[in-house]
Residue frames as qw, qx, qy, qz and C-alpha x, y, z in Angstrom:
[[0.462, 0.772, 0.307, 0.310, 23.03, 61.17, 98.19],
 [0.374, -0.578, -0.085, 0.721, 25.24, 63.91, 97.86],
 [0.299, 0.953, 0.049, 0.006, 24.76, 67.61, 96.40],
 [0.588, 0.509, 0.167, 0.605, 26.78, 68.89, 93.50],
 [0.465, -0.378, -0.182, 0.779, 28.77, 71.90, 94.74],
 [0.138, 0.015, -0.278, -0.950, 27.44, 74.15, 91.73],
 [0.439, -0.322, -0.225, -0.808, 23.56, 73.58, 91.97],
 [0.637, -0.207, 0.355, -0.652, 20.95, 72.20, 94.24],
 [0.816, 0.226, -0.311, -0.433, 20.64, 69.44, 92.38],
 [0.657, -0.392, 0.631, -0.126, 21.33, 65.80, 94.39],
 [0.620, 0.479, -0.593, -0.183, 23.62, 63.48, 92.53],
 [0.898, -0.259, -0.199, -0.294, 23.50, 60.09, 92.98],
 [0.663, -0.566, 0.463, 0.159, 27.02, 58.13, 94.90],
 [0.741, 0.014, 0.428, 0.517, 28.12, 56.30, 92.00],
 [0.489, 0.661, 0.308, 0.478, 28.09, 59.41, 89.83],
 [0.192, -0.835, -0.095, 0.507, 29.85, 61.85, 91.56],
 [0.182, 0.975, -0.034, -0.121, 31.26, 64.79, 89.95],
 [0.777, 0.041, 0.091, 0.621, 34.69, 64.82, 87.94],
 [0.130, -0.736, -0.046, 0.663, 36.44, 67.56, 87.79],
 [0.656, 0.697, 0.226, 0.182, 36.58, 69.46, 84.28],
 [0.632, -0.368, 0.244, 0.637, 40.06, 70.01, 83.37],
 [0.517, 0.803, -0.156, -0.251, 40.22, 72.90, 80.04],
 [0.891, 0.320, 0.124, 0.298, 42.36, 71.86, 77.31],
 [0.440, -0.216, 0.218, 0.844, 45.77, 73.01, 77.02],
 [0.521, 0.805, -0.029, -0.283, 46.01, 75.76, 74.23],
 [0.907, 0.380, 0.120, 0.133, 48.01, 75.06, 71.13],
 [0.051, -0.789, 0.297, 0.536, 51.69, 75.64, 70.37],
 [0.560, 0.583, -0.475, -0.346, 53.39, 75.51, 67.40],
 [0.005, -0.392, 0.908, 0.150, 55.11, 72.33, 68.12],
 [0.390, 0.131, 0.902, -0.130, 51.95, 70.42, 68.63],
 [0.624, 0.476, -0.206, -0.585, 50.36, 71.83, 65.03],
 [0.608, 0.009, 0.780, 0.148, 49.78, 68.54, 63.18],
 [0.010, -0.191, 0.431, 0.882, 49.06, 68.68, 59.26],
 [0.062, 0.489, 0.730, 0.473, 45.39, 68.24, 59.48],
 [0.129, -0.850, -0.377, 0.344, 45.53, 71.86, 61.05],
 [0.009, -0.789, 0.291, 0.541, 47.77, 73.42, 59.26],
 [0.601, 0.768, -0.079, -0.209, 48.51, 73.82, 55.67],
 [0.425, -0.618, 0.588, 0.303, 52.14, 72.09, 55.06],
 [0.871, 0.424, -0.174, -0.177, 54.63, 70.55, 52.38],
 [0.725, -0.596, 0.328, 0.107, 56.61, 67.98, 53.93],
 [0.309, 0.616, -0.692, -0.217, 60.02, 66.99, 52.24],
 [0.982, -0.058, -0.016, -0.177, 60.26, 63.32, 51.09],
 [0.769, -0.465, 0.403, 0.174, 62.44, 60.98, 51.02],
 [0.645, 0.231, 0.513, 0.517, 63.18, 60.96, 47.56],
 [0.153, -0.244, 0.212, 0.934, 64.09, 63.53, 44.93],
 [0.360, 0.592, 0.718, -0.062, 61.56, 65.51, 42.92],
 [0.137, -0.235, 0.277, 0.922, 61.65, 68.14, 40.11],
 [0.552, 0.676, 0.222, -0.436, 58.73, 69.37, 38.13],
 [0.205, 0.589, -0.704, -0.339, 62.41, 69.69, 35.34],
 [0.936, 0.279, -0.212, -0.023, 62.91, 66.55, 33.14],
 [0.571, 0.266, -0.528, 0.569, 66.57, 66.86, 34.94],
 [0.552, -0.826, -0.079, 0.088, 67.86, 67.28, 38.25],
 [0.202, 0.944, -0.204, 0.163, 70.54, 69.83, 38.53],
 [0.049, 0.622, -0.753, 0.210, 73.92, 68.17, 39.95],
 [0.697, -0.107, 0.662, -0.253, 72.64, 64.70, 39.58],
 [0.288, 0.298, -0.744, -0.525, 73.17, 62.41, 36.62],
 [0.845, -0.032, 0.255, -0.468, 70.31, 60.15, 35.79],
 [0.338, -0.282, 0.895, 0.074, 71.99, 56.54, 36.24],
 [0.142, 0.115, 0.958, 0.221, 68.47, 54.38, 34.67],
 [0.230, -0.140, -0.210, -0.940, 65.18, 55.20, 33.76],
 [0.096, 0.157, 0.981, -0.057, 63.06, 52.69, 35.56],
 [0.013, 0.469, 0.787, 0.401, 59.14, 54.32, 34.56],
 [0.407, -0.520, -0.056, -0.749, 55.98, 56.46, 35.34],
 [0.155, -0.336, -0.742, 0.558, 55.15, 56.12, 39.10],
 [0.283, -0.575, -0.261, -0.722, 51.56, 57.95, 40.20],
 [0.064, 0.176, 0.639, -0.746, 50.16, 58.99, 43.42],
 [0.266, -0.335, -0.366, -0.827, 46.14, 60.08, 43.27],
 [0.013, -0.285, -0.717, 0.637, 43.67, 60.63, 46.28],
 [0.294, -0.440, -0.374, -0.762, 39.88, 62.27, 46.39],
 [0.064, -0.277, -0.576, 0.766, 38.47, 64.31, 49.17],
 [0.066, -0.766, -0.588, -0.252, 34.60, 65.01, 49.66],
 [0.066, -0.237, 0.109, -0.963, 33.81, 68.76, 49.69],
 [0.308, -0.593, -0.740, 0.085, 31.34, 68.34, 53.05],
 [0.296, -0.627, -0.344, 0.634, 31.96, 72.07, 53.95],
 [0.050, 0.630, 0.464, 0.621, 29.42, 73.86, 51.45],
 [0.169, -0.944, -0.285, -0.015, 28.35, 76.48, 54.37],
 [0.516, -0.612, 0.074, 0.595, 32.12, 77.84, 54.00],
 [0.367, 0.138, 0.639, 0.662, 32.12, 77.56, 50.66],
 [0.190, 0.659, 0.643, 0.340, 29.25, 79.70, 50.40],
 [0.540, -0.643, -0.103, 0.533, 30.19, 82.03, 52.85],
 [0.241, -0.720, 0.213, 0.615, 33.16, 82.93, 51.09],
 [0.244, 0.520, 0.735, 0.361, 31.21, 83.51, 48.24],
 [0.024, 0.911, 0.264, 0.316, 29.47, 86.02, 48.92],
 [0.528, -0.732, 0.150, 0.404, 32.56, 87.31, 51.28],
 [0.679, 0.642, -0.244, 0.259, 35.29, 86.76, 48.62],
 [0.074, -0.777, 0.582, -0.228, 37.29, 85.74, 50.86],
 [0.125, 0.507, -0.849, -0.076, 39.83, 82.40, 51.56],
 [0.915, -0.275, -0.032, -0.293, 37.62, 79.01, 52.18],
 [0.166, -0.578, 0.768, -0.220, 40.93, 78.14, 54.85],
 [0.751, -0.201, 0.615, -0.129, 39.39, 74.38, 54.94],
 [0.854, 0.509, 0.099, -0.035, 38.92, 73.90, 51.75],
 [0.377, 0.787, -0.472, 0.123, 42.91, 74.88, 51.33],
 [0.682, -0.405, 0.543, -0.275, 43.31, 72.68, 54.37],
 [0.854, 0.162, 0.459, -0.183, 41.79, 69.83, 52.60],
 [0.661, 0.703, -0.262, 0.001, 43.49, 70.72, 48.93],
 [0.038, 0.675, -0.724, 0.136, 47.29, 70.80, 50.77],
 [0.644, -0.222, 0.699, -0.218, 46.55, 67.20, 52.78],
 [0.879, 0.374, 0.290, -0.048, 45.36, 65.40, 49.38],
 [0.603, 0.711, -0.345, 0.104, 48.36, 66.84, 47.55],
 [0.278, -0.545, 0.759, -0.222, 50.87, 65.86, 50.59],
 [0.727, -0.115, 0.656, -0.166, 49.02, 62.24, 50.30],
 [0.852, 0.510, -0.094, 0.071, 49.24, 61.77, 46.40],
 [0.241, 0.658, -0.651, 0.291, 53.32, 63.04, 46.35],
 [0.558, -0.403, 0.681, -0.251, 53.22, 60.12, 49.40],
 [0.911, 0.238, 0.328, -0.077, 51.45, 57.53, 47.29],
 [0.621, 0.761, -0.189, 0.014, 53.68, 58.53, 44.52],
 [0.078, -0.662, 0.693, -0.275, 57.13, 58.74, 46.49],
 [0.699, -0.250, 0.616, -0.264, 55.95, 54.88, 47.74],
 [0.810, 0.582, 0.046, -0.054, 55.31, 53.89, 44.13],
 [0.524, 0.608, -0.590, 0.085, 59.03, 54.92, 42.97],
 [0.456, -0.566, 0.632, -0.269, 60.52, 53.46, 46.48],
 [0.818, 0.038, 0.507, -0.271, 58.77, 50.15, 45.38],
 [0.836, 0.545, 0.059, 0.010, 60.45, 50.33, 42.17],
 [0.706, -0.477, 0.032, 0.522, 63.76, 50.87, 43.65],
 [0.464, 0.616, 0.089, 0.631, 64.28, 54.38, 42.60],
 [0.400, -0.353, -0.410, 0.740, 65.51, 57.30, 44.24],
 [0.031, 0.314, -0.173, -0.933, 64.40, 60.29, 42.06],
 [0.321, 0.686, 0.652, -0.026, 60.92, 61.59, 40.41],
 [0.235, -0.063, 0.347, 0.906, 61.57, 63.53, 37.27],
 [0.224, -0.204, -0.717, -0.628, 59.05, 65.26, 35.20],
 [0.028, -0.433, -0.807, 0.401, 56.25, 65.70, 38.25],
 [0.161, -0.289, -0.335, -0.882, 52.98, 66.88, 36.94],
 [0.028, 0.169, 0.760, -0.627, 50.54, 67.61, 39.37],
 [0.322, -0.303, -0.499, -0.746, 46.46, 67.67, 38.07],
 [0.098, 0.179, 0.799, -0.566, 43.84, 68.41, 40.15],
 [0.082, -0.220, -0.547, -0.803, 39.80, 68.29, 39.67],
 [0.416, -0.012, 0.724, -0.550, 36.67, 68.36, 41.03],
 [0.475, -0.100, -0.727, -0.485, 33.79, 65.72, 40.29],
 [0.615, -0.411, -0.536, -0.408, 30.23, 65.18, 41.98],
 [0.591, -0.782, 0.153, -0.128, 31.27, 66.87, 45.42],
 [0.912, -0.116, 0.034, 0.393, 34.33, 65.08, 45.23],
 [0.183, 0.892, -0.393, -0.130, 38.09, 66.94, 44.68],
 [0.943, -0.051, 0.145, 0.296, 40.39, 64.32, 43.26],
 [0.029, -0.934, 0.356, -0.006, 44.44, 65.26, 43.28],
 [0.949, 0.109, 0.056, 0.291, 46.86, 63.22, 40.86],
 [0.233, -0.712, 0.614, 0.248, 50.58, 63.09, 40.52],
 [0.942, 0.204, 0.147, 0.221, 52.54, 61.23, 37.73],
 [0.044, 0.928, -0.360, -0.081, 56.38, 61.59, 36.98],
 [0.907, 0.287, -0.308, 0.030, 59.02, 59.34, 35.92],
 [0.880, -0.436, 0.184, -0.036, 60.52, 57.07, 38.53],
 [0.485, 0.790, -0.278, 0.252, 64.23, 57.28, 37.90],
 [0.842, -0.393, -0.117, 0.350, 67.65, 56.31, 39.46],
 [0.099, 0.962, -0.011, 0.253, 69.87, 59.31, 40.22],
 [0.754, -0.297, -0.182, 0.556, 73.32, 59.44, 40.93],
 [0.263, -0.872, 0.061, 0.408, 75.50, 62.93, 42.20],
 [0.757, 0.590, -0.138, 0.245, 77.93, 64.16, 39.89],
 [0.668, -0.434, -0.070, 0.600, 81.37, 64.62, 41.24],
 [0.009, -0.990, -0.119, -0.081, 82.61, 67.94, 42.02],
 [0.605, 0.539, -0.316, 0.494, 85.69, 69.04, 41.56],
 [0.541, -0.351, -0.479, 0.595, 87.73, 69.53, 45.47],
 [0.000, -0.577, -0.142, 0.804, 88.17, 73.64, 44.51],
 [0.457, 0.691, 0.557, -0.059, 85.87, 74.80, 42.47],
 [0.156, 0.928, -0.243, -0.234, 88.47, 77.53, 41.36],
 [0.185, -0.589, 0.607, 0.501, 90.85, 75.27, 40.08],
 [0.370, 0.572, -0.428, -0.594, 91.31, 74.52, 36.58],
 [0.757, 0.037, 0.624, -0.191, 90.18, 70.68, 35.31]]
């Protein structure tokens, strides 16, 4: 048998003692986005506008949607900052991730219809029976650049 170095207590051979290593601490590079609050850029265009500004729309190809729903399991924050009046930081947590995953579902939708561009993006969110549910719909479009003149100061 051998004794444990911090108490009296005799531990058996196969179980010796491991050492306890502390976790790193956090930097920014290793923030991931179900800690922090982000909106990544897709791959495709997006406007809330019915147009995109120095792009001509080439075809119209349809409505594309995204839509997700997160349970609200964190009612002792929520009450909290209630009677605090102050931010419920998961619940924004939880609001950004579902909107980052509809605009994904959505952005996969046009991909799949072989657009490049999402005009027209209306974003509706609600809650129902503990639930928060967080659509996207916008029309699924093919977008081409317009051509720019070489110097914008000369005369065309």
């Amino acid at each position: 048998m051998l004794t444990n170095r911090h108490s009296t207590m005799m531990v058996p051979p196969n179980r010796r003692s491991t050492i306890h290593h502390p976790e790193p601490l956090l930097n920014l590079g290793s923030l991931t986005p179900e800690n922090e609050p982000h909106c990544p850029s897709s791959s495709i265009l997006t406007s809330t506008t019915p147009s995109l500004p120095g792009y001509r729309v080439v075809r119209v190809i349809g409505v594309v949607y995204g839509s997700t729903a997160y349970a609200l399991k964190d009612t002792k924050s929520l009450f909290k900052s209630l009677i605090t009046g102050s931010e419920v930081k998961s619940l924004t947590h939880m609001m950004y991730n579902a909107r980052d995953q509809a605009m994904e579902r959505l952005a996969r939708d046009c991909v799949a219809r072989g657009a490049n561009a999402v005009v027209a993006v209306a974003f509706e969110e609600k809650e129902l029976l503990g639930f928060v549910q967080v659509s996207v719909c916008g029309t699924a479009v093919y977008a081409e650049r317009e051509k720019q003149p070489e110097n914008p100061f000369s005369p065309e």
